[in-house]
MARKEVEX-97877 format. One line per field, with one value per atom (N, C-alpha, C): y negated, z negated, x; chain; residue number from 1. Coordinates in Angstrom, 2 decimals. Example, Ala and Ser with C-alpha at 12.3 -4.5 7.8 and 13.67 -1.06 7.14 Angstrom:
north (5.69; 4.50; 3.30; 2.25; 1.06; -0.03)
up (-7.80; -7.80; -7.80; -7.08; -7.14; -7.87)
east (13.19; 12.30; 13.20; 12.85; 13.67; 12.90)
kevex (A; A; A; A; A; A)
kolvex (1; 1; 1; 2; 2; 2)
***
This chain:
north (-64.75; -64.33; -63.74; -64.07; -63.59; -62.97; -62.20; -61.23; -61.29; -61.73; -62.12; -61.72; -60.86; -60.17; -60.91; -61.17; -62.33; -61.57; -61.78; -61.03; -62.51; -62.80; -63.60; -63.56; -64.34; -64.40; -65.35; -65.61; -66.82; -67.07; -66.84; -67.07; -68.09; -69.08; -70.16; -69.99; -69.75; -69.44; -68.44; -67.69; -66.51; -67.44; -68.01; -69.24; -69.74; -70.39; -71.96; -70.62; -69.30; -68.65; -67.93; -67.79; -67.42; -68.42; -69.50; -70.81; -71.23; -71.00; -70.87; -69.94; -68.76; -67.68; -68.23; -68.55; -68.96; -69.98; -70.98; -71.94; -71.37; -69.98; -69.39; -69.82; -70.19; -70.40; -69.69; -68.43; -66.86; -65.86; -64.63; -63.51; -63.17; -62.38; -61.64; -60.24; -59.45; -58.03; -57.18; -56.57; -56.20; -55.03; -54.23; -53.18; -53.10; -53.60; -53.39; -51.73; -51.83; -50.37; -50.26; -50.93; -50.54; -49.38; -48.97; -47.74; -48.21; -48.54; -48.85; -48.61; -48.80; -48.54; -50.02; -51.18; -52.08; -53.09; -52.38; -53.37; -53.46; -54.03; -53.93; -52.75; -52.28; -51.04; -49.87; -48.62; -47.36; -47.29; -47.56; -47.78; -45.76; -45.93; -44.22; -43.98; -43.18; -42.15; -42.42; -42.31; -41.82; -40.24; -38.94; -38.31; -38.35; -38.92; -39.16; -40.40; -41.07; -41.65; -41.67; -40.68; -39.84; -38.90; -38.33; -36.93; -38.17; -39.17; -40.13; -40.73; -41.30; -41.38; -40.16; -39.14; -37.62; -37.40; -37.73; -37.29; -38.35; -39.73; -40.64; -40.34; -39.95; -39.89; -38.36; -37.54; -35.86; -36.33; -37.16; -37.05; -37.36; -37.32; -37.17; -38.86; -38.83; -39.96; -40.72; -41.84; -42.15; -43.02; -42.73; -43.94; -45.09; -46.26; -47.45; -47.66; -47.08; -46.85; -46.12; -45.39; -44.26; -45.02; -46.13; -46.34; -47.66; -48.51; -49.68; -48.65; -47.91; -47.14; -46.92; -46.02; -46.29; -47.65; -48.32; -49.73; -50.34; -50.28; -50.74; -50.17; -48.72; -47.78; -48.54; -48.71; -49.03; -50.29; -51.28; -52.67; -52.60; -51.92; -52.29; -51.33; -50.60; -49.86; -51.10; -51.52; -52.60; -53.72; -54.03; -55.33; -55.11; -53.96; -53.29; -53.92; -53.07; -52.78; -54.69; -55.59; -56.69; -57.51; -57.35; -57.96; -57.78)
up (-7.51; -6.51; -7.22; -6.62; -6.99; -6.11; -6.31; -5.57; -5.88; -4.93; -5.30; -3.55; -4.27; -3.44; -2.99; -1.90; -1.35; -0.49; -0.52; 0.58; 1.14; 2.81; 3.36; 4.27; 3.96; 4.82; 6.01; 6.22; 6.93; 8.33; 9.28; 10.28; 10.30; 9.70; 9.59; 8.59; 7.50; 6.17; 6.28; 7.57; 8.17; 8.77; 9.44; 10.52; 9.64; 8.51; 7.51; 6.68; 6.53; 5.90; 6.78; 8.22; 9.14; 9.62; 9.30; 9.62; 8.69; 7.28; 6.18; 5.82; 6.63; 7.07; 8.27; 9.10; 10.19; 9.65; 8.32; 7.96; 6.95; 6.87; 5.40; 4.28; 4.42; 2.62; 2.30; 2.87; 2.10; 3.14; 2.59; 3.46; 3.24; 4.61; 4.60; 4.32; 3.46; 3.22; 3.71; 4.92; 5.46; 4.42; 4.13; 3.17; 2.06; 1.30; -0.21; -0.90; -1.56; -2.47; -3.32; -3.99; -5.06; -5.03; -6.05; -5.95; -7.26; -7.47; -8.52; -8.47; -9.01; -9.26; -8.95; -9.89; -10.00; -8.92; -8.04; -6.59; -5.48; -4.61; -3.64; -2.90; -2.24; -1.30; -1.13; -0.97; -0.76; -2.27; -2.34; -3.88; -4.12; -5.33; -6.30; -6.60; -6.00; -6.30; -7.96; -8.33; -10.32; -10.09; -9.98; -10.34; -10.20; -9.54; -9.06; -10.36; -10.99; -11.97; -13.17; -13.45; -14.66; -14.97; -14.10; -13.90; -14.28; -13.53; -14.29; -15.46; -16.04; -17.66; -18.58; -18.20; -18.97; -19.11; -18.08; -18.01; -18.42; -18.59; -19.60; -21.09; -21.28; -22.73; -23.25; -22.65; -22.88; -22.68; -22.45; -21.84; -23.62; -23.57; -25.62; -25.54; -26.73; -27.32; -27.53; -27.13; -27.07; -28.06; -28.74; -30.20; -29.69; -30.66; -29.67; -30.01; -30.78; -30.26; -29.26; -28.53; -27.68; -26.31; -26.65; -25.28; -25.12; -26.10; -26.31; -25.72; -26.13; -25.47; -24.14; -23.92; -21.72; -21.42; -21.85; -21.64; -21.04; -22.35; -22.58; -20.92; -21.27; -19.96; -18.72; -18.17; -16.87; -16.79; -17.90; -17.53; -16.83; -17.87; -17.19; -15.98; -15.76; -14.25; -13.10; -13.11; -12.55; -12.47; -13.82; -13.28; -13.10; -12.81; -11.78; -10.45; -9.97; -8.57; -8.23; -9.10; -8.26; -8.37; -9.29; -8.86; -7.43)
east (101.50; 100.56; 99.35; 98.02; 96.82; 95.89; 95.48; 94.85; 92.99; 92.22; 90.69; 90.22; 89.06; 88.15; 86.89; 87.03; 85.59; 84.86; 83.76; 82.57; 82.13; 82.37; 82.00; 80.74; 79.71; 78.44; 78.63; 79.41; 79.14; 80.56; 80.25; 81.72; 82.26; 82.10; 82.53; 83.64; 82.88; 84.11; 85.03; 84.79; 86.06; 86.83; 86.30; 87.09; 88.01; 87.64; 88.48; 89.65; 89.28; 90.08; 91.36; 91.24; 91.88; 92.60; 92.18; 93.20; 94.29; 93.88; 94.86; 95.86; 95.26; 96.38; 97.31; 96.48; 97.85; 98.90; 98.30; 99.37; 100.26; 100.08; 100.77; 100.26; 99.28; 98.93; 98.38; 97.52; 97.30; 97.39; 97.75; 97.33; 95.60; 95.59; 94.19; 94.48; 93.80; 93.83; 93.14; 92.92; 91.46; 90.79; 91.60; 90.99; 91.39; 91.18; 91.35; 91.78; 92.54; 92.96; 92.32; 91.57; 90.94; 89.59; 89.92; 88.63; 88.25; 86.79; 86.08; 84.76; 83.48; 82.84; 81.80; 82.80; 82.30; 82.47; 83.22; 83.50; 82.56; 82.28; 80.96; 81.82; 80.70; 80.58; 79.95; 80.10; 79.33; 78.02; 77.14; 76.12; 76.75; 76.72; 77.00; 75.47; 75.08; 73.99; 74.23; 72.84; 72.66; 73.29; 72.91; 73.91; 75.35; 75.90; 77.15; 77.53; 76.62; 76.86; 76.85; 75.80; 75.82; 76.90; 77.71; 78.17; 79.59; 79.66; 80.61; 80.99; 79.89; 79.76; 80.33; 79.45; 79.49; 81.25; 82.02; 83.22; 83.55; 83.54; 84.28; 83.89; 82.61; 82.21; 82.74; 83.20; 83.82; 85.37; 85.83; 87.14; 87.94; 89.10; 89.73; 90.04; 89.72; 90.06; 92.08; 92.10; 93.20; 93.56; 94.83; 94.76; 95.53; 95.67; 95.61; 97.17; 98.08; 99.67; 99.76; 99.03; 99.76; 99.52; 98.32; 97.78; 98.62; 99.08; 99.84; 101.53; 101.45; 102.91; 102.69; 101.90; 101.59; 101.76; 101.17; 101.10; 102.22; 102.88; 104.27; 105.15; 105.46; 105.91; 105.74; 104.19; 103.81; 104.23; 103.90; 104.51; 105.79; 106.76; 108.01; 108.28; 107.87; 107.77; 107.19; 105.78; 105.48; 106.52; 107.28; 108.11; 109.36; 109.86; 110.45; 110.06; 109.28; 108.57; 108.35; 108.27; 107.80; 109.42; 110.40; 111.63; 112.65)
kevex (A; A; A; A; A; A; A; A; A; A; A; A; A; A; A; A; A; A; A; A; A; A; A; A; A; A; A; A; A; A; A; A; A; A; A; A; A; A; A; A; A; A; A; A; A; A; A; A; A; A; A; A; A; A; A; A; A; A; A; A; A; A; A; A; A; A; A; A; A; A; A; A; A; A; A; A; A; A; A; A; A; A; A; A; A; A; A; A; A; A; A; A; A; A; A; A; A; A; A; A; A; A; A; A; A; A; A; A; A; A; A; A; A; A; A; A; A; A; A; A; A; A; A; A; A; A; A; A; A; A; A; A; A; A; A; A; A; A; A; A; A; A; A; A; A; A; A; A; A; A; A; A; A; A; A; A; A; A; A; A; A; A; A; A; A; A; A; A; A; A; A; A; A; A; A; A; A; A; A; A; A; A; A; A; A; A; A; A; A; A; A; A; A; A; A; A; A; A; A; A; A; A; A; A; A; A; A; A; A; A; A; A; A; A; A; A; A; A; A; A; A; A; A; A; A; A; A; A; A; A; A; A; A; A; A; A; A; A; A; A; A; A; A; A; A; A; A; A; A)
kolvex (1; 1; 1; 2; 2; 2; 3; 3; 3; 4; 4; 4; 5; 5; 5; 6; 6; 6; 7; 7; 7; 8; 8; 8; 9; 9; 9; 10; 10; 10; 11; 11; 11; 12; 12; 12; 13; 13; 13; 14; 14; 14; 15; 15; 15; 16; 16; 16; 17; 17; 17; 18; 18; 18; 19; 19; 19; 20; 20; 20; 21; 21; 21; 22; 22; 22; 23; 23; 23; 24; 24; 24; 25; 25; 25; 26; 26; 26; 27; 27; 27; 28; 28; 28; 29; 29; 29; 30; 30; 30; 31; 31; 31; 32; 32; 32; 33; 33; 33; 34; 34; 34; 35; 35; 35; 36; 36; 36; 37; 37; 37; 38; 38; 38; 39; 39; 39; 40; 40; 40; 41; 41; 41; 42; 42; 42; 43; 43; 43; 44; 44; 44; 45; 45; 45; 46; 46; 46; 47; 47; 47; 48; 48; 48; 49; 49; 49; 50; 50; 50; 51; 51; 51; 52; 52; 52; 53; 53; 53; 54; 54; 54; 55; 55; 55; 56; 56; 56; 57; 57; 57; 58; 58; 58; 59; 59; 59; 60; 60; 60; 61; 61; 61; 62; 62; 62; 63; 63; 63; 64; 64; 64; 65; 65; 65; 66; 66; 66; 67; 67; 67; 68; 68; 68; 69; 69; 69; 70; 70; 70; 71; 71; 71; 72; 72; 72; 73; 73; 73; 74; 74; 74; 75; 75; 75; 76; 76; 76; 77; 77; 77; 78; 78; 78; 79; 79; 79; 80; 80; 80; 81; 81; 81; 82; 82; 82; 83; 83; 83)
***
């Protein structure tokens, strides 16, 4: 299963996508979980974006065993959760 975020202009292409839902060949997601930055929606004010940076660029440095070890952790938690 794949998960892809579409912004539709057009009622038509709601139409052809609501019809492929009724045949089961995808779900519709109305609200997305994701919280990002880089996703369409609410625009982030520049301070609200600066004040963002500042706290990624202050935040500690992670070495790339420790982060390959989370890694590791969450994977198999995730493939858990999808068996």
């Amino acid at each position: 299963m794949q998960t892809v975020t579409v912004q539709l202009t057009d009622r038509s292409a709601r139409k052809a996508l609501q019809d492929l839902e009724q045949k089961h060949m995808i779900r519709i997601v109305e609200s997305p979980r994701f919280e990002s930055p880089a996703l369409p929606g609410k625009p982030m004010d520049l301070p609200a974006f600066q004040q963002w940076i500042a706290g990624a660029e202050d935040a500690p440095a992670v070495s790339l065993k420790a982060a390959k070890s989370t890694w590791a952790a969450k994977r198999r938690q995730l493939q858990k959760l999808t068996k």
